[in-house]
Steps between C-alpha positions, in 0.01 A plus 500: 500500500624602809889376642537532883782395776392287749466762744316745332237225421511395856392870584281525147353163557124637519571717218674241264203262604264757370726519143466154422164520561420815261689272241852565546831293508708586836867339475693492808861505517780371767855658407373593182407150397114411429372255793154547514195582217189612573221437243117570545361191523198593219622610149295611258561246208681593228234296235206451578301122456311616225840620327632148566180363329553731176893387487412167503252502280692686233785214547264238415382647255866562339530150561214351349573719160856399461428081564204578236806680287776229530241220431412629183839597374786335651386133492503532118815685476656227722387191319588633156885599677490134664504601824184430600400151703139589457325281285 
């Protein structure tokens, strides 16, 4: 990441340009203060689709094996305490 005035960007500009398009951040400052960010407009994703799809599936799967868990157990548990309202 990169942190220019405004007038060295206005005499980097090309250059800064180029930054943000190898990949890099470029922050430009007035008085010290951040006014401007410059972000490529293509980042390389941080997970992929096929990571999504594995996530996802895992969740479900957690899912699915603690409903088949809780019906088993806790229904009984709860009508023998009384607090079920299952019949």
């Amino acid at each position: 990441m990169q942190t220019v005035g405004i007038y060295e960007a206005k005499t980097r500009f090309s250059a800064l340009i180029e930054a943000v398009e190898q990949g890099e951040e470029v922050r430009i400052t007035r008085h010290g203060k951040e006014v401007v960010r410059m972000l490529p407009v293509r980042r390389r994703p941080v997970i992929t689709d096929e990571q999504i799809a594995r996530e996802l599936g895992q969740i479900d799967a957690l899912h699915a094996s603690i409903r088949a868990a809780t019906a088993h157990t806790a229904a009984p548990a709860l009508r023998r305490s009384g607090q079920s309202t299952a019949a």
